[in-house]
N, C-alpha and C positions, 0 to 999 in steps of 0.2 A: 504493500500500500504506500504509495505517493501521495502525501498532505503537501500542496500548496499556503505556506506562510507569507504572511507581509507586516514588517514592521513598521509603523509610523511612532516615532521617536527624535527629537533636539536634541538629547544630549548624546554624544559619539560615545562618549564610554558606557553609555546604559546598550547602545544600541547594539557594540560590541560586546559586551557581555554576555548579554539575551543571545545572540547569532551564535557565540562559540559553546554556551550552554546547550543548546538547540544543535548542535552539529553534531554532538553526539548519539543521537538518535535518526536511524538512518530513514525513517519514514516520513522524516519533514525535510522540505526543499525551500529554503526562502528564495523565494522571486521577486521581492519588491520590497525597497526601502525607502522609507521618506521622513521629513524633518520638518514638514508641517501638512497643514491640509490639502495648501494649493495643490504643495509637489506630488502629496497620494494623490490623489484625482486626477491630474493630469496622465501619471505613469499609468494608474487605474486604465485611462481613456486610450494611452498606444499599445497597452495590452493587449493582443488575439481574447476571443470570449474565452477559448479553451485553455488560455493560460493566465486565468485570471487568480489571483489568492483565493483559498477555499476559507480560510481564518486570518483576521488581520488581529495581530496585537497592538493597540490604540493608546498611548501615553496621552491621558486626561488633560495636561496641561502642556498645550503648544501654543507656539508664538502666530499670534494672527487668530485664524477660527482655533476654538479650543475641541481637545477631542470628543467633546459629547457633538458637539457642532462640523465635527468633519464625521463620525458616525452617523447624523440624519441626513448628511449629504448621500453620504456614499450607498447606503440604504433606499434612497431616493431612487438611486441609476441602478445600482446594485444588489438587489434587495436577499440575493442568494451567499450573498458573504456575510459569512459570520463574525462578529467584531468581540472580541476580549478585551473590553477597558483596562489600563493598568493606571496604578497611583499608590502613594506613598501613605495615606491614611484612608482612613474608614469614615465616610460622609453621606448619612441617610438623604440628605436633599441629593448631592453629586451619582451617589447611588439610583434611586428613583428616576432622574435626569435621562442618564445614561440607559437604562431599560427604557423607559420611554423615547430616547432618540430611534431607538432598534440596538443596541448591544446586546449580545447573549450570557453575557458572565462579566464577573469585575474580579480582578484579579491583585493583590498589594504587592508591590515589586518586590518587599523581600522575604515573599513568598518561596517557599524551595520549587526548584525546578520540577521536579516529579508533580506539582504541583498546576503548573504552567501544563506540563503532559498531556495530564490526567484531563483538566478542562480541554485541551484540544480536540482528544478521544472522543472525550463526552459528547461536544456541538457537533464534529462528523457524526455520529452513531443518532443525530436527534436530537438529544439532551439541551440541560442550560446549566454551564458551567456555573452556579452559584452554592455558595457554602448553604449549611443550612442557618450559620450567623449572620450571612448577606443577605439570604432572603428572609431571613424576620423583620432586619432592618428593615428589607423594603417594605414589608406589608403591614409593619406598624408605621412608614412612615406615611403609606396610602392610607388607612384608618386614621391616622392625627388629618391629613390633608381632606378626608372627608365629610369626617365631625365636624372641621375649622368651616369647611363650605356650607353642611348643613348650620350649622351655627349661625352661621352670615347670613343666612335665606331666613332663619326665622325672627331675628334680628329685623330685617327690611320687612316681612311678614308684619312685625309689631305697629311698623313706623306708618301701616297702611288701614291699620286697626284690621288686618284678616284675621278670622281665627283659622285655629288648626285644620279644622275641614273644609275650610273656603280654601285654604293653602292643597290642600291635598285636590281638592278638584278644579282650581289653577293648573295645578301640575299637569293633571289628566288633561287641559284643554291643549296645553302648552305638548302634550306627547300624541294630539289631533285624535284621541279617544273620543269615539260618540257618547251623549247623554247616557244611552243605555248602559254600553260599555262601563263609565265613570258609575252609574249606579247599582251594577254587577258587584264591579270592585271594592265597593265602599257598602254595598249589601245596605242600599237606600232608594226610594222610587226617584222614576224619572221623573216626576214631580217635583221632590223635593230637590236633585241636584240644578233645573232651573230656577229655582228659587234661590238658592246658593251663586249660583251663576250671575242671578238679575244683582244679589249683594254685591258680588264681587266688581263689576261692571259698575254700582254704583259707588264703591267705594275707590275704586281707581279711575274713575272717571272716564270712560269709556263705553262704546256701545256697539261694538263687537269683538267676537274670538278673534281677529286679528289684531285688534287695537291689543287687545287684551295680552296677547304673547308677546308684540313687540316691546309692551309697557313692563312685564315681569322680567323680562330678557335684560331687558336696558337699567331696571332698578333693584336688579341684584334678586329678586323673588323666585330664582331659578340656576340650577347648579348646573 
């Protein structure tokens, strides 16, 4: 097995490091080096499709776009390359960032090599190279980020005098659910949710579902 690597990395001595650690393993082939964004994207582009990196190891902080920012680039063109963040500490927002750009794993540089490996394996065979201490990071750091949001919406909820079930069937208008549907969900007649409706309408000052979505959209009533 032939693994196509690419490194994007600034500093020469990290990049040589990585490359003669990596040489000892005959099943990885680095084809591509670069020191910042531009220069991956470019090399990326005189690439043949067939000899493009199958795994790019991505140093978080470069000069110019920074690596979470040249990983949604290249995900953009390249959506079949799998990208291994590297960085020097542990940072639940940089963390989050980086999976939402398209990365597949985050990696600490001085992480042992078997380690670097291991994650390679893993993203050719399917996988997501994340520890299982990276991915708690992340998914408490999405539960803080979506508490924070729900928070905000019923925050601006207040400022609008809704209550909680005019907020919830807001939501439903805002997600183009019919009357029925919204009073399915909410196990109340379609009676009563245009009654909720005419409140909401008159409480945001508005006199239709489109008024109605732009106005929650634009004042924060909506995550």
């Amino acid at each position: 097995m032939n693994i196509r690597i690419g490194i994007v990395e600034d500093q020469i001595k990290i990049m040589d490091r990585l490359k003669a650690r990596l040489s000892f393993y005959d099943d990885f082939i680095i084809i591509m080096e670069a020191q910042s964004c531009k220069e991956c994207l470019k090399k990326l582009n005189d690439l043949p499709s067939q000899s493009l990196p199958q795994v790019i190891l991505m140093d978080i902080e470069l000069p110019g776009k920074s690596g979470i920012e040249a990983t949604q680039a290249i995900k953009a063109t390249y959506p079949d390359i799998e990208i291994l963040i590297q960085t020097v500490f542990e940072n639940e927002e940089k963390i989050f960032q980086s999976i939402h750009a398209g990365a597949s794993g985050y990696l600490l540089k001085d992480d042992p090599i078997q380690k670097y490996v291991d994650s390679i394996y893993e993203l050719i065979n399917g996988g997501a190279a994340l520890s299982p201490s990276i991915a708690t990071k992340v998914i408490t750091f999405i539960k803080n980020e979506n508490e924070s949001k729900e928070e905000k919406v019923r925050e601006s909820a207040k400022e609008f005098s809704l209550t909680e079930r005019e907020l919830e069937i807001l939501h439903g208008i805002i997600d183009d659910l019919t009357i029925e549907h919204i009073g399915e969900k909410y196990f109340i007649s379609p009676h009563t949710v245009r009654v909720h409706i005419k409140n909401i309408y008159k409480k945001l000052h508005v006199h239709s579902r489109a008024a109605a979505v732009r106005f929650a959209i634009t004042n924060g009533l909506y995550s």
